[in-house]
C-alpha positions as CSV (number, residue, x, y, z in Angstrom):
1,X,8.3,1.5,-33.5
2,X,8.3,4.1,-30.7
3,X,5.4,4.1,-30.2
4,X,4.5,0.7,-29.3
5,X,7.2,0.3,-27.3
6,X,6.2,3.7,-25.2
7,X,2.5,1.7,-25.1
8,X,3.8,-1.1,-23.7
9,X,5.5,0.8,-21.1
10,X,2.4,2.5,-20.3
11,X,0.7,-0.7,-19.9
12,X,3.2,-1.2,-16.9
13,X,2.5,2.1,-15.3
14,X,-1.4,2.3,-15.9
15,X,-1.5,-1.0,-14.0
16,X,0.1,0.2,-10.7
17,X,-3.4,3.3,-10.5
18,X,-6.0,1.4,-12.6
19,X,-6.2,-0.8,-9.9
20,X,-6.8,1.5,-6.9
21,X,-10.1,2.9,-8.2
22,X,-11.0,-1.1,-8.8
23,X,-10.3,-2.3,-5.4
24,X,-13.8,-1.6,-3.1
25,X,-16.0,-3.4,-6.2
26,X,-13.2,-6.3,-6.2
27,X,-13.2,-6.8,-2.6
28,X,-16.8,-7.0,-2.8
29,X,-17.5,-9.2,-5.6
30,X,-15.1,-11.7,-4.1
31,X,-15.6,-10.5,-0.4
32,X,-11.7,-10.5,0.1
33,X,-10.5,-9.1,3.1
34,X,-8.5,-5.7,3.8
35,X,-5.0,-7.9,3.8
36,X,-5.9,-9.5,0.6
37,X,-7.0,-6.6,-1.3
38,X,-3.9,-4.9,-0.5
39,X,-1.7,-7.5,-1.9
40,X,-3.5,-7.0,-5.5
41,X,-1.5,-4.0,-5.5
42,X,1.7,-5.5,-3.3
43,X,2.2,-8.1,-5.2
44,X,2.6,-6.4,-8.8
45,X,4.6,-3.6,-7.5
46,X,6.8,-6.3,-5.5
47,X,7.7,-8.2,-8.6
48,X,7.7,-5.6,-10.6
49,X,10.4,-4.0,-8.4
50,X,12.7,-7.0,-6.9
51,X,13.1,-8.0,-10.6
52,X,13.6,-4.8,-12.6
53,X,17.8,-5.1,-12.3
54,X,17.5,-8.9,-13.2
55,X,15.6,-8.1,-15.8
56,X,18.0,-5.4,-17.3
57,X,20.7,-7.9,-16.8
58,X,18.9,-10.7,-18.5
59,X,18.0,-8.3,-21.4
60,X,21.9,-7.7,-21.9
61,X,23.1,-11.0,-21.4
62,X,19.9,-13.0,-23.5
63,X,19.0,-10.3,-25.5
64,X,16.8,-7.2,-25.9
65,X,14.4,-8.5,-28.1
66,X,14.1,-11.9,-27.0
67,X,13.3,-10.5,-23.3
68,X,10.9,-8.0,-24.5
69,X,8.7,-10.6,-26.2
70,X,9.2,-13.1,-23.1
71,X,8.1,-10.2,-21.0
72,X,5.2,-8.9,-23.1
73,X,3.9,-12.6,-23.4
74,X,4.1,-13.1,-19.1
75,X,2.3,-9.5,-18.7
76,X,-0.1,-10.2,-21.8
77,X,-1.2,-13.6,-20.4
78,X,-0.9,-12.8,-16.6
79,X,-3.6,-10.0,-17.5
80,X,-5.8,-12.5,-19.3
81,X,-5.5,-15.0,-15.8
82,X,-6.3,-11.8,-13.6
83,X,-9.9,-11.1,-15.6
84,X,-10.7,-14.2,-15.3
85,X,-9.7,-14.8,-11.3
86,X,-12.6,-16.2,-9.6
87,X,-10.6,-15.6,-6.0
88,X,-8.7,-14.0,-4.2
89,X,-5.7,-16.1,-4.3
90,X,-6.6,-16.7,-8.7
91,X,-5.6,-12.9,-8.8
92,X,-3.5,-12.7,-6.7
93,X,-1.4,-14.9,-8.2
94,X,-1.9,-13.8,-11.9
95,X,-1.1,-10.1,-10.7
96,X,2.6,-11.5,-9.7
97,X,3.1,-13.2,-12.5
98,X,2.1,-9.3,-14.1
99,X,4.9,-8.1,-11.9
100,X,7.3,-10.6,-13.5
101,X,6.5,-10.0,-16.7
102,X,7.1,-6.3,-16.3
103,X,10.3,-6.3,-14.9
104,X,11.5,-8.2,-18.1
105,X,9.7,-6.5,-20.4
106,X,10.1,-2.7,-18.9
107,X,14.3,-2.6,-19.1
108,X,14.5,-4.5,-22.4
109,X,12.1,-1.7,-24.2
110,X,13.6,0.4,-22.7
111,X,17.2,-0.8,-24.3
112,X,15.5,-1.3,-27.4
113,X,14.3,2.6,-28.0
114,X,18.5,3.6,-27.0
115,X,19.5,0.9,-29.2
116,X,17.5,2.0,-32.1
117,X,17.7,5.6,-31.5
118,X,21.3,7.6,-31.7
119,X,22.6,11.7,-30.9
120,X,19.7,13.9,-30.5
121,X,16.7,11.2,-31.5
122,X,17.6,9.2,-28.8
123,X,17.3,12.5,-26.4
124,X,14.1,13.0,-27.7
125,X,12.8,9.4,-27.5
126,X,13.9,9.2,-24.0
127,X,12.2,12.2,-23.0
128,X,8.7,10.9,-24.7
129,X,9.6,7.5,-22.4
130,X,9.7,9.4,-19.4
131,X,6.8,11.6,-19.9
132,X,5.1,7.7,-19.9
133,X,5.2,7.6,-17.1
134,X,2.8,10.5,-15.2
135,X,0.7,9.7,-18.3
136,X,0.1,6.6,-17.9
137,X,-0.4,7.6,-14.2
138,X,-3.2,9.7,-14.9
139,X,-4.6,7.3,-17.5
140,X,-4.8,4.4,-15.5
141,X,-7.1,6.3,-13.2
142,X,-9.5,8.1,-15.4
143,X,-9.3,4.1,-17.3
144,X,-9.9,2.2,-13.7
145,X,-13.2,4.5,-13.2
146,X,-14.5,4.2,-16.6
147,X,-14.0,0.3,-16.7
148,X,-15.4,-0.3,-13.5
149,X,-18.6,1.4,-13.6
150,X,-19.0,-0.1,-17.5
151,X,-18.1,-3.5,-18.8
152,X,-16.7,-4.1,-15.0
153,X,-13.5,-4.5,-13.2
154,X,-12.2,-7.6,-15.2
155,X,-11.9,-5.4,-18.0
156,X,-9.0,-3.0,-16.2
157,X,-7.2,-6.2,-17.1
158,X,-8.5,-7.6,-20.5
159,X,-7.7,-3.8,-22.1
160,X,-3.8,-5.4,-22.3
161,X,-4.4,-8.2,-24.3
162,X,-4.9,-6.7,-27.5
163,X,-2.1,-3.6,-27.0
164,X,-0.2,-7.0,-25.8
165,X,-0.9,-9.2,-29.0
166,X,-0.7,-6.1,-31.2
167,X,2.9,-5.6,-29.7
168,X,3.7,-9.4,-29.5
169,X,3.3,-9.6,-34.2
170,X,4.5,-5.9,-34.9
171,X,7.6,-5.1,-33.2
172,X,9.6,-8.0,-34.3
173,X,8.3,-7.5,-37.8
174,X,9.3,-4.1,-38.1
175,X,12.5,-4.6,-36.3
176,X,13.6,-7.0,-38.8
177,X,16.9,-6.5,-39.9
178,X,17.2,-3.2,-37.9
179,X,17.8,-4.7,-34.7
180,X,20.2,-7.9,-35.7
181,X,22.1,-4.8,-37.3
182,X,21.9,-2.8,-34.1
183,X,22.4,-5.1,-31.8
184,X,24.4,-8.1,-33.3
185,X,24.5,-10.5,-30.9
186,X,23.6,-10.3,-27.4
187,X,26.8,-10.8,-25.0
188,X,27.1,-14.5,-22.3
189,X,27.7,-12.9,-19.1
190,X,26.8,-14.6,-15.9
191,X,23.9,-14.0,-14.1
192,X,23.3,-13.0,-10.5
193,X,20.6,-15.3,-9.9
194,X,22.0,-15.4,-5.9
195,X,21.2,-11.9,-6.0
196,X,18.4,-11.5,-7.3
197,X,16.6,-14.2,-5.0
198,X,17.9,-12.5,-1.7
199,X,16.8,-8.9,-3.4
200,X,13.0,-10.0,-4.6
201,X,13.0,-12.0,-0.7
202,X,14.0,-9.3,1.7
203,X,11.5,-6.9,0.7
204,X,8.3,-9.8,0.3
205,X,9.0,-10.8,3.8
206,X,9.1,-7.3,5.2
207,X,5.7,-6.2,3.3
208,X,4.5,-10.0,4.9
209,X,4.8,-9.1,7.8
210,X,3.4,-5.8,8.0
211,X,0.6,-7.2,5.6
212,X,-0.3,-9.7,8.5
213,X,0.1,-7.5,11.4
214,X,-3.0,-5.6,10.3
215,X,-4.9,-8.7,11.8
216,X,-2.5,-10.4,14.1
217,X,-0.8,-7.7,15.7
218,X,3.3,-7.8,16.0
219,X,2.7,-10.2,18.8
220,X,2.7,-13.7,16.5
221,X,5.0,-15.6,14.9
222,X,2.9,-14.8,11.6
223,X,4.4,-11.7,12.1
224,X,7.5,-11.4,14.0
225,X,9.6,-14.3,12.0
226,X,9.6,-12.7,8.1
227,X,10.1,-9.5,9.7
228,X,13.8,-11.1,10.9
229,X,13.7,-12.8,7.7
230,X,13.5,-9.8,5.8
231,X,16.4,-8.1,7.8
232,X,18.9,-11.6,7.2
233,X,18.2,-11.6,3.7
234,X,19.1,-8.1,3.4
235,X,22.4,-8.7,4.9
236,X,22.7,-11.9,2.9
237,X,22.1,-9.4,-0.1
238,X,24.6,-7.8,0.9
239,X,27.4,-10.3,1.2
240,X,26.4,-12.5,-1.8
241,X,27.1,-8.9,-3.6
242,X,30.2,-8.2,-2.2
243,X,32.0,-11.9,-3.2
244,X,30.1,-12.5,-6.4
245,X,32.3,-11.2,-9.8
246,X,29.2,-10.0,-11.6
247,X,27.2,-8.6,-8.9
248,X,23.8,-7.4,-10.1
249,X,24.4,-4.2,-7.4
250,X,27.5,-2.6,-7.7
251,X,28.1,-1.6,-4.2
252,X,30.5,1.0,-4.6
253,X,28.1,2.6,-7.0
254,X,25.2,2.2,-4.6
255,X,27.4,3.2,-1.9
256,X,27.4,6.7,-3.3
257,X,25.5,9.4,-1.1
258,X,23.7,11.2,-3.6
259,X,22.3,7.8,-5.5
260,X,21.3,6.7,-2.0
261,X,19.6,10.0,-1.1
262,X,18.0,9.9,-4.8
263,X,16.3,6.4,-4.1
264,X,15.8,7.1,-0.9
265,X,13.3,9.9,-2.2
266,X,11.8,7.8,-4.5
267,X,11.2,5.1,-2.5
268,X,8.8,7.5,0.1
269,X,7.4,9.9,-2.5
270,X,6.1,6.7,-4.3
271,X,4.9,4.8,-1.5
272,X,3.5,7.7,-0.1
273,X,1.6,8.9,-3.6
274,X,0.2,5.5,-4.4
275,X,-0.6,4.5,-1.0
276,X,-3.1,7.7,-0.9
277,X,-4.6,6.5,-4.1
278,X,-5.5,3.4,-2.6
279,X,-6.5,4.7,0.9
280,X,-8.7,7.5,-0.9
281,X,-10.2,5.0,-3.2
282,X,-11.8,3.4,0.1
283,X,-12.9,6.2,1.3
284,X,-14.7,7.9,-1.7
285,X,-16.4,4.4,-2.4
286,X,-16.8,3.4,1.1
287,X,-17.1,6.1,3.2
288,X,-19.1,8.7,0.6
289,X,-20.5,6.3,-1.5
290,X,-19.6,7.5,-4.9
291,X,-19.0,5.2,-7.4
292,X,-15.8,4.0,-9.6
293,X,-16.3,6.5,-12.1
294,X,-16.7,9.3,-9.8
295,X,-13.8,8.1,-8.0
296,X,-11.5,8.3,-11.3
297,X,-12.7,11.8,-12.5
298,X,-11.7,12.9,-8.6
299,X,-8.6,11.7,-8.8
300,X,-7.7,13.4,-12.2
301,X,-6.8,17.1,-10.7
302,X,-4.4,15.0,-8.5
303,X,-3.0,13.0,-11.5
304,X,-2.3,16.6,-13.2
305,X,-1.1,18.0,-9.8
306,X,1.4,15.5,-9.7
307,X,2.6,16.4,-13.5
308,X,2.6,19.9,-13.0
309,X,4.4,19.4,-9.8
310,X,7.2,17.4,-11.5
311,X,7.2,20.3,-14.1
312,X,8.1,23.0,-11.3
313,X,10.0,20.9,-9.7
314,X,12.9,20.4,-12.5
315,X,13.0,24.3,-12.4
316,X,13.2,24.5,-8.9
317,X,16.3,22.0,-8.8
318,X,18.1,24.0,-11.4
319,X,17.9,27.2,-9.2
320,X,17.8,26.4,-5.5
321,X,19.7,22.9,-5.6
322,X,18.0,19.2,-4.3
323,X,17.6,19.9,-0.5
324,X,15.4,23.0,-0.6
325,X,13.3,21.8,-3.6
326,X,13.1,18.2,-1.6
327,X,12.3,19.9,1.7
328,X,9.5,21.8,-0.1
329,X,7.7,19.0,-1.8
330,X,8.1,17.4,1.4
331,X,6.8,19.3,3.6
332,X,3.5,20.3,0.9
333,X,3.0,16.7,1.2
334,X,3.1,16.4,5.1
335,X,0.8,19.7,4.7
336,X,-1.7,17.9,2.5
337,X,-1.4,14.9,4.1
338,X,-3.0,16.3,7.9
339,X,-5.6,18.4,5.5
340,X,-6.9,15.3,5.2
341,X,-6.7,14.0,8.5
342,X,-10.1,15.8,8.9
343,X,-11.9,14.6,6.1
344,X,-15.6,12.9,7.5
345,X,-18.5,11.5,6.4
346,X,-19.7,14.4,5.5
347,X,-17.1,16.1,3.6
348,X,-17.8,17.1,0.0
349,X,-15.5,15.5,-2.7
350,X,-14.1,18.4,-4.3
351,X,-14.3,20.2,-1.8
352,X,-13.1,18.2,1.2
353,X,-10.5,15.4,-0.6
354,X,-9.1,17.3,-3.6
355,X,-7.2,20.2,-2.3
356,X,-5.7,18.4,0.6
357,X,-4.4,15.8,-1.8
358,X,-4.0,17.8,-5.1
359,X,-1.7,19.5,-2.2
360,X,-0.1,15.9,-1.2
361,X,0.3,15.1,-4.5
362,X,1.9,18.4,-5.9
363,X,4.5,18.0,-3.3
364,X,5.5,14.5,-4.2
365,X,5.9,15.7,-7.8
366,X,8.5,17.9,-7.0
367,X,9.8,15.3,-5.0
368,X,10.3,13.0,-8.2
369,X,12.4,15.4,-9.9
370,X,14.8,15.8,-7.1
371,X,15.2,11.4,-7.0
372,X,16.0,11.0,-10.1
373,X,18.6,14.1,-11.2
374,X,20.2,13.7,-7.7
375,X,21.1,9.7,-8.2
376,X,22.4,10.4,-11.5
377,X,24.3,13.4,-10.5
378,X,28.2,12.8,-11.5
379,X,27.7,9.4,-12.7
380,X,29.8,8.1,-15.6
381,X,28.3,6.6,-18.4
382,X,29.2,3.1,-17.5
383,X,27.1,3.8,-14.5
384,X,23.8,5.1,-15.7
385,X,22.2,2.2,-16.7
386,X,22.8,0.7,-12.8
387,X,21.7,3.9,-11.5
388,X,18.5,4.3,-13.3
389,X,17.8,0.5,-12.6
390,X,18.0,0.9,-8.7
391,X,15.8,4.6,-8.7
392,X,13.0,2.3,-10.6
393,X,13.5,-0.3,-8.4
394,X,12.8,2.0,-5.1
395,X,9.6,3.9,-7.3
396,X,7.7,0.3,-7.4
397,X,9.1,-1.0,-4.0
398,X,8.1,2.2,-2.4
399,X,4.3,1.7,-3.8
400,X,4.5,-1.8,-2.5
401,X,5.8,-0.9,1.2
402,X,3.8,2.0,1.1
403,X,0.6,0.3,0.5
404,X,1.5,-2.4,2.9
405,X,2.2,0.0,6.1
406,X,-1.1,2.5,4.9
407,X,-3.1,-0.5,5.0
408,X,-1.5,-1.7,8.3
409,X,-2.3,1.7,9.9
410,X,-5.9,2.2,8.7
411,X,-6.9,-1.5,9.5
412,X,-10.4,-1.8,10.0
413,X,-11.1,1.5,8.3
414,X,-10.8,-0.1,5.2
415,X,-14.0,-2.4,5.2
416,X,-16.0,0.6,5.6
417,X,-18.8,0.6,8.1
418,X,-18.5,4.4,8.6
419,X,-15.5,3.9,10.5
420,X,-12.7,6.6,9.5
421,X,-10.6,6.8,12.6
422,X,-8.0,4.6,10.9
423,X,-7.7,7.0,7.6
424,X,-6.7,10.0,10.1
425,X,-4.2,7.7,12.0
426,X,-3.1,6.7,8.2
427,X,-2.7,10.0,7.3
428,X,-1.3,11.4,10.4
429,X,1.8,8.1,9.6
430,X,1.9,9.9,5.8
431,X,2.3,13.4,7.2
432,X,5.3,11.6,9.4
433,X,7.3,9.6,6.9
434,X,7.1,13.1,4.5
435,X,8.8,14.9,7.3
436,X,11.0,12.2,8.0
437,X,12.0,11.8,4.0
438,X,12.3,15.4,4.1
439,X,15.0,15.5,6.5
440,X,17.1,12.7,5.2
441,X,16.7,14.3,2.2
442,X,18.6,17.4,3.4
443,X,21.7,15.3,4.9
444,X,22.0,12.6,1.8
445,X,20.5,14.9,-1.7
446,X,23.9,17.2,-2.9
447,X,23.7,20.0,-1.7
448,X,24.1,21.7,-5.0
449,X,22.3,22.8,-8.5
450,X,23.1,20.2,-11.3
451,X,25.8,20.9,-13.8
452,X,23.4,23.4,-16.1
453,X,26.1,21.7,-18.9
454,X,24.1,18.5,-18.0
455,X,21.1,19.9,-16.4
456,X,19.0,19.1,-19.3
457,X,19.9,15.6,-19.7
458,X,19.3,14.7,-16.7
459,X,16.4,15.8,-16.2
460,X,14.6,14.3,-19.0
């Protein structure tokens, strides 16, 4: 039972890499532009993101089960649609309705494995479930390379549909009588749905407009209008919250320093991690004309750098407290990051690429550790499950807005042509935003060591 619902969650994760390595071979079979190929990534990671609380919401108030196998159907399906996309728009649209499924189906598994699970087996199955997540990581990109260059790119996608239909027949079955006895009946609260149409907005606007200014410029209305729309639906966010008697953000929780300076962290070391997958991916295809498996078995040391950084990381916490760890990885990555503000034409792969982002990437690892322990820092119970919620949300909105302004910077770079002036100025912006994360790290991380009493939960 575990272990289909851990595979389903891996599904979720692979998706968000497997797709980087893809991108030059999709772009060229159906000769999408830069601003189209960087909403195959966008859009998943938007959806996936906006609709993650919703989804943990609907999974309480409709139940677990029920909104895993809605969830699982969406993804399982959407992934069929996105093989099969004969566009740009086709896939565009079928990676979306990916992102939907996955913010049902992600929360609701996850409910199901603490449902199903009690004292120290639930410990232990939550700790396999977060491991999922830098495996499925560094799966999805050794998977993306090996796909590409075999049966082809549709493929990244049609490997769900049987883990999907497998799941879809097997984990009701054996749940059986388990889970009515587990989880009785699911309970008729009411649903945000206010909220959760000014939360998924906001952000879509925003990464809109910088999407578009890549070939417009801020100087249109293409541009300049969801920009202010972004910003009014985040106040409308904000007020719909604060009247609404079941808000779907609690803002006195979120309110709290160090859950703001947790997803604050989150939210850059993710959009800066996967944004360098998908700028790298260019440039290794592009620029030194490797192909997609060469690319995947490149970006494996970084894959493990980011593990093994994660590793470090939850022992540095413990012993020097958030804001030094934070700083650290931070300012690695901002290292790494103008390493590779040199990289040319000419550079070798292993030689020129890896260390500079194994480097990045070790960094952000770290950084990973430090999110997630620091926003769950002194939290009671009642408040985990909202806390948790709003960290995943800021991973998969950072990879979307991350993308979004990497893209934006690098600009023509991306549709090769030998150009690489736009990956230094993109790098150059990375080595920025690290600093800048690193900083507001320091003023809004505790400036403590966790509770060792509680050390060890939190930082599985």
């Amino acid at each position: 039972m575990l272990t289909l619902l851990c595979l389903a969650q891996f599904m979720l994760i692979a998706d968000v890499t497997v797709v980087n390595v893809a991108l030059p071979t999709i772009g060229a079979e159906l000769s999408l532009s830069g601003s189209a190929l960087t909403w195959i990534v966008t859009a998943y990671t938007l959806f996936f993101g906006s609709l993650l609380l919703l989804g943990g919401r609907l999974a309480d108030t409709l139940g677990k089960l029920r909104m895993y196998l809605v969830g699982l159907s969406l993804f399982t399906a959407a992934s069929l649609a996105s093989g099969l996309a004969a566009s740009g728009p086709a896939l565009i649209t079928a990676r979306s309705v990916q992102g939907v499924g996955a913010a049902l189906l992600s929360p609701a598994a996850m409910a199901l494995v603490t449902t199903l699970f009690d004292g120290p087996a639930r410990h232990k199955a939550l700790g396999l479930w977060a491991a999922i997540g830098g495996v499925g990581a560094a799966a999805g990109v050794m998977l993306g390379g090996l796909l590409v260059s075999g049966p082809g790119w549709a493929w990244i996608f049609f490997i769900n549909i049987p883990v999907g239909l497998v799941a879809l027949i097997a984990v009701p079955a054996l749940l059986g009588r388990t889970h009515r006895a587990a989880n009785p009946a699911p309970s008729r609260g009411r649903l945000d749905l206010l909220g959760a149409l000014t939360l998924t907005t906001a952000p879509a606007l925003l990464i809109y407009g910088l999407v578009e200014s890549r070939d417009r410029g801020f100087g249109t209305a293409h541009v300049w209008l969801p920009l202010v729309g972004a910003a009014a639906f985040t106040v409308a966010f904000f007020a719909v919250e604060r009247r609404v008697a079941v808000p779907l953000v609690r803002l006195e929780v979120l309110a709290r320093r160090s859950l703001l300076g947790g997803a604050l962290v989150m939210l850059a070391a993710s959009g800066l991690l996967i944004s360098a997958f998908f700028l790298n991916s260019f440039y290794v295809q592009h620029i030194l004309g490797e192909d997609a498996l060469t690319t995947g078995l490149a970006f494996l040391p970084v894959a493990v750098a980011v593990t093994l950084g994660a590793h470090l990381g939850g022992t540095a916490v413990g012993r020097i407290g958030w804001r030094l760890t934070a700083a650290a990885g931070f300012a690695l990555t901002a290292v790494g990051a103008l390493l590779l503000t040199g990289l040319t034409a000419g550079s070798g792969l292993w030689t020129g690429l890896t260390p500079g982002f194994s480097l990045m990437s070790f960094g952000l690892g770290t950084t990973f550790v430090c999110a997630t322990t620091a926003a769950m820092n002194g939290l009671g119970h009642q408040d985990t499950g909202l806390a948790s919620g709003l960290v995943t949300t800021a991973h998969e909105l950072g990879a979307a807005l991350g993308v979004a302004v990497i893209a934006m910077v690098a600009g023509a770079s991306l549709e090769g042509a030998g150009n690489l002036s736009g990956y230094a100025a993109a790098f150059t912006t990375s080595a920025f935003i690290a600093v800048a994360a690193g900083i507001s790290g320091w003023f809004l991380l505790p400036a403590g060591r966790p509770d060792l009493s509680q050390g060890r939960v939190m930082a599985h």
